[in-house]
Structure formats: structure tokens, C-alpha cells
C-alpha positions as CSV (number, residue, x, y, z in Angstrom):
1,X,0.0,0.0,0.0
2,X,1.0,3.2,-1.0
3,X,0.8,6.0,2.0
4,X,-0.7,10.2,0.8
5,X,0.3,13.3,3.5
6,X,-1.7,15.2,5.6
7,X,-4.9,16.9,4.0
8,X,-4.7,21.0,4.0
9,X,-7.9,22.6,3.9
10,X,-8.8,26.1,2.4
11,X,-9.1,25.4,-1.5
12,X,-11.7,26.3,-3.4
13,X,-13.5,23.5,-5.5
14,X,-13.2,26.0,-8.5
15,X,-16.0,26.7,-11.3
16,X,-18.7,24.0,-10.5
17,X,-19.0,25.5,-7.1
18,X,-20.5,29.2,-6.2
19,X,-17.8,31.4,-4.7
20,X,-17.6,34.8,-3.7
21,X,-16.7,37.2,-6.2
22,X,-13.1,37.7,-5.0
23,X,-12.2,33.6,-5.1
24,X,-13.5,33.1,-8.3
25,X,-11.0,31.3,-10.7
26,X,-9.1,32.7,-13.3
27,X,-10.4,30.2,-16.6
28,X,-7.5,28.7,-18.5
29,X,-9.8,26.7,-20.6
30,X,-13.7,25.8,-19.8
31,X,-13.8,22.6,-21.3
32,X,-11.1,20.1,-22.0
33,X,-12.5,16.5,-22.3
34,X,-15.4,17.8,-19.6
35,X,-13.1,19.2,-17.5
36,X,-12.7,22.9,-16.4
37,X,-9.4,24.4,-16.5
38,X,-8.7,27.4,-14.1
39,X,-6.4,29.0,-12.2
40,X,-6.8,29.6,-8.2
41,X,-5.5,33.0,-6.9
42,X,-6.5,31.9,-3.2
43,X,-3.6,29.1,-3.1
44,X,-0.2,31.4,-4.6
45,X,-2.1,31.0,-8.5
46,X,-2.3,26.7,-8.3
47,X,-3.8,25.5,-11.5
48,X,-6.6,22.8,-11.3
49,X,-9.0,20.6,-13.6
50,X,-12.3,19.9,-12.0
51,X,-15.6,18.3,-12.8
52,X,-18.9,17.8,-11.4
53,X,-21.1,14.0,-11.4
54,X,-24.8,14.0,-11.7
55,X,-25.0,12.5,-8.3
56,X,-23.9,15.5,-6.9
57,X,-20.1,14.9,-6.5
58,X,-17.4,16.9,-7.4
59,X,-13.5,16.0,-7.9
60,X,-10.7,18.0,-8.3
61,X,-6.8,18.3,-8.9
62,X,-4.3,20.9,-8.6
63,X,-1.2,22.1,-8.1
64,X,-1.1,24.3,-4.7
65,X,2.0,26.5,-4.5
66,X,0.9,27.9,-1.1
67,X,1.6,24.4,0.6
68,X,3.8,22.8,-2.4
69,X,1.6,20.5,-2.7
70,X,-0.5,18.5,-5.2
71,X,-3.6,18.0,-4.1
72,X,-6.6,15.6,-4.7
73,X,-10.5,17.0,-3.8
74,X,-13.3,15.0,-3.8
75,X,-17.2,16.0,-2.5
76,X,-20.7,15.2,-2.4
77,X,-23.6,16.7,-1.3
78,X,-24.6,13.9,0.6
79,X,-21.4,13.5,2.8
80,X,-23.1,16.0,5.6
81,X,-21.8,14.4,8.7
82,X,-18.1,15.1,7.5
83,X,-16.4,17.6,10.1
84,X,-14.2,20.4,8.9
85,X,-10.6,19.4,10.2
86,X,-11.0,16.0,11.3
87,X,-9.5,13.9,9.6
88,X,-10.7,10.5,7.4
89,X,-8.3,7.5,6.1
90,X,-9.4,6.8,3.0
91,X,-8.2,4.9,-0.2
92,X,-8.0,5.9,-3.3
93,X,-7.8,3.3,-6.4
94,X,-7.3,4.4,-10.0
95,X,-9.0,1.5,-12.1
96,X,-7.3,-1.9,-11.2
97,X,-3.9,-0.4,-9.4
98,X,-3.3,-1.0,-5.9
99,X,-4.8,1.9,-3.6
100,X,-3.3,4.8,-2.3
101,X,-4.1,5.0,1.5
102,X,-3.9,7.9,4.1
103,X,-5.4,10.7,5.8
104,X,-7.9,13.1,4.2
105,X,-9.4,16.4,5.5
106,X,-12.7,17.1,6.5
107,X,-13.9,20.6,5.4
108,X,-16.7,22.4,3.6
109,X,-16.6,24.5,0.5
110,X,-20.1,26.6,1.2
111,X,-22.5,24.0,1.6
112,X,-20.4,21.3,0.0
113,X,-19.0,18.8,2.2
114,X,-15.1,17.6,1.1
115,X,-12.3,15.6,1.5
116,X,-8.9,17.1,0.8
117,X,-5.4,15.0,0.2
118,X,-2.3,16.0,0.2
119,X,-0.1,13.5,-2.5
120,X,3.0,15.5,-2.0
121,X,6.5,15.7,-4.3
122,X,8.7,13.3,-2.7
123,X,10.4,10.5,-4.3
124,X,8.1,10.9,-7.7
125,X,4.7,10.4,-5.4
126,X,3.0,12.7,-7.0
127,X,4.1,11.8,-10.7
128,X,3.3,8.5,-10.1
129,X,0.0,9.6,-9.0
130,X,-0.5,12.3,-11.3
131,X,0.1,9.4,-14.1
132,X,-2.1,7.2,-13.1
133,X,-4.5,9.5,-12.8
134,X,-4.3,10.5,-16.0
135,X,-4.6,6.9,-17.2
136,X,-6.9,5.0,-15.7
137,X,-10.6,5.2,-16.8
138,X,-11.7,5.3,-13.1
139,X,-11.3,5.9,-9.6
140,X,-12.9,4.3,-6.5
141,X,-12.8,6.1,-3.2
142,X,-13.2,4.0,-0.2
143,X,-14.0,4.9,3.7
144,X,-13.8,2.3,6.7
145,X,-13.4,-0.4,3.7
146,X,-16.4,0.7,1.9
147,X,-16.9,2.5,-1.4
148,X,-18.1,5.5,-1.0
149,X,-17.3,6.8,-4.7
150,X,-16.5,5.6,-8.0
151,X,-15.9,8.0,-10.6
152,X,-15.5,7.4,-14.5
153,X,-12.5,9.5,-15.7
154,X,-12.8,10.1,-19.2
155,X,-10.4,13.0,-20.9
156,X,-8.2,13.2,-17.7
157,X,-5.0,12.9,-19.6
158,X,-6.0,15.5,-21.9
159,X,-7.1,17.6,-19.3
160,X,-4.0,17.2,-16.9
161,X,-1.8,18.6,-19.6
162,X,-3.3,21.2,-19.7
163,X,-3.0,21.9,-16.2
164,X,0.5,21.4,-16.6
165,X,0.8,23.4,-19.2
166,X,-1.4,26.1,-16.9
167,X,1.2,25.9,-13.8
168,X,4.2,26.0,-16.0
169,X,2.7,29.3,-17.9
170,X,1.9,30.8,-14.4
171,X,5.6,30.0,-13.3
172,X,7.4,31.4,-15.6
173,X,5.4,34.6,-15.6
174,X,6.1,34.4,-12.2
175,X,2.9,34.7,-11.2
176,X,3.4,32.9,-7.5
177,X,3.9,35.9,-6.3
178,X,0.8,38.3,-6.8
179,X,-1.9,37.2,-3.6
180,X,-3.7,39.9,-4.3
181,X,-6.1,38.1,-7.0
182,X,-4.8,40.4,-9.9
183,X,-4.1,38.2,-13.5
184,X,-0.9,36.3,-13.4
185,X,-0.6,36.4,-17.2
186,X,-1.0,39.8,-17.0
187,X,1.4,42.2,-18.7
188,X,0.5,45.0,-16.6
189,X,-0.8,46.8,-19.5
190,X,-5.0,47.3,-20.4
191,X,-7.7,45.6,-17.7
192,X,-7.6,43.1,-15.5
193,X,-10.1,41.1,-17.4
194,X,-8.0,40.0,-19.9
195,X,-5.4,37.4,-18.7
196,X,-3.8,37.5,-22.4
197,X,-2.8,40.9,-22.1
């Protein structure tokens, strides 16, 4: 069994959720494969993919420069017992690999209960996650040994390039710096509304 970090809390869950006006995402694309593409001023500008399921769960994936961290977000609207900062172990199995194990955090995103986990960089972790991810057709969350989710994953590879492709645009604009919510692709030059610039 494989073993994740810590969950941190505090991330926004991105387009599919509401957010107040100040958190909302920066778009980097609105639909790749059926995921959105975006960029999250609230955690150092962290590029994420995220989708919502017709039973009313959400997953997400980003990088998170404010805890150098790559993170793994899932919720449902159903999960209402879940307390913010406690924490869960939980598995998580892309189609027919062997299951990553360890803690998740408890929190809400408005009214949307969530589980936050922390994959980490050390010793390839999060490639290795990141790549199977992006290849496997599904994922199947358990809790306490029992499913709790499975998830088709259809256009993840796709759609994790482009995050990629996102947080390596971001870096090298050096946009880990601005907190303030402004455009990272910004030039400087015309409105804020433009991230192209």
C-alpha cells in the first residue's frame, strides 16, 4: 500500500461550485474532455481541472504553491456528517492499481461537504499519481473499507496537460507571487479582465 500526506484545507473547488466574487477562478480553458481548466488566486495561483457527477459529486486536482503541494479533492452533497478538520483514512484506487491510502481532511466549501489530500513531491509520489490518474478510466474512493465513490475518468489525460501546461505558464510569468487576486498572465498593461494581455 501506498501512503498520501496530511490533508490542508482552504481550497476552493473551483468553477462548478458558487464562490464569492473575490475567489472566483481565473479560466485557463472551460472545457477540456469535460473538464474545467482554471487557475486559483486563493492558493499562490495553483492550476486545477475539475468536474462535477450527476449525483452531486465533485472531484478536483491541482497544483497548490501555497503548501507545495499537489492535491486531490473530492465532495458530495450527501457527505453532511463530515467535520471540517477532522481527519478520514481513506483509499484511493485508480481503475485496477493497488490503492493509495492515508489521511484526508474534513472541510466544507459553502455548503459542499469535502475531502482534501495532500499527495506531496517526494520520491516521484505525485508523478506516479498524477500518471495514473491520468490513465486509468476510473477511480474508487473508499472509507472504513467501503466505497463510498466511483468515478468514471474520461479526458483526464487530456485535461491534466493542460493543467500542466497552466502551472508551467503561471511560473514562468512568475505569477506565484501576486496574492492579491490580480491576473498572473498579465502584462501589466490594459484591464484586469484580460489574462492575455
Amino acid at each position: 500500500m501506498r501512503t498520501l500526506i496530511l490533508a490542508t484545507l482552504g481550497v476552493a473547488l473551483a468553477a462548478t461550485l458558487p464562490a464569492a466574487a473575490e475567489d472566483k477562478p481565473i479560466t485557463w480553458k472551460d472545457d477540456v474532455g469535460g473538464w474545467y481548466i482554471g487557475v486559483d488566486t486563493s492558493i499562490g495561483n495553483g492550476c486545477f481541472m475539475t468536474a462535477a457527477y450527476e449525483a452531486g459529486t465533485y472531484l478536483r486536482v491541482q497544483f497548490n504553491p501555497s503548501s507545495d503541494n499537489f492535491q486531490f479533492i473530492i465532495g458530495d452533497e450527501a457527505w453532511s456528517s463530515i467535520e471540517a478538520g477532522k481527519l478520514y483514512n481513506v483509499g484511493i484506487a485508480f481503475g485496477n492499481r493497488d490503492p493509495w491510502t492515508g489521511d484526508a481532511e474534513g472541510g466544507r466549501l459553502g455548503e459542499l461537504p469535502t475531502l482534501t489530500v495532500d499527495v506531496g513531491f517526494e520520491k516521484d509520489k505525485a508523478a506516479t499519481f498524477i500518471d495514473e490518474f491520468r490513465r486509468m478510466t476510473s477511480v474508487a474512493v473508499t472509507y472504513e473499507s467501503k466505497e463510498i465513490a466511483r468515478l468514471t475518468l474520461s479526458g483526464t489525460n487530456a485535461a491534466m496537460s493542460e493543467v500542466i501546461n497552466c502551472q508551467s505558464a503561471v511560473n514562468e510569468a512568475g505569477a506565484a507571487a501576486p496574492a492579491d487576486g490580480s491576473d498572473p498572465f498579465s502584462s501589466g498593461q490594459g484591464t484586469d479582465s484580460d489574462p492575455f494581455n
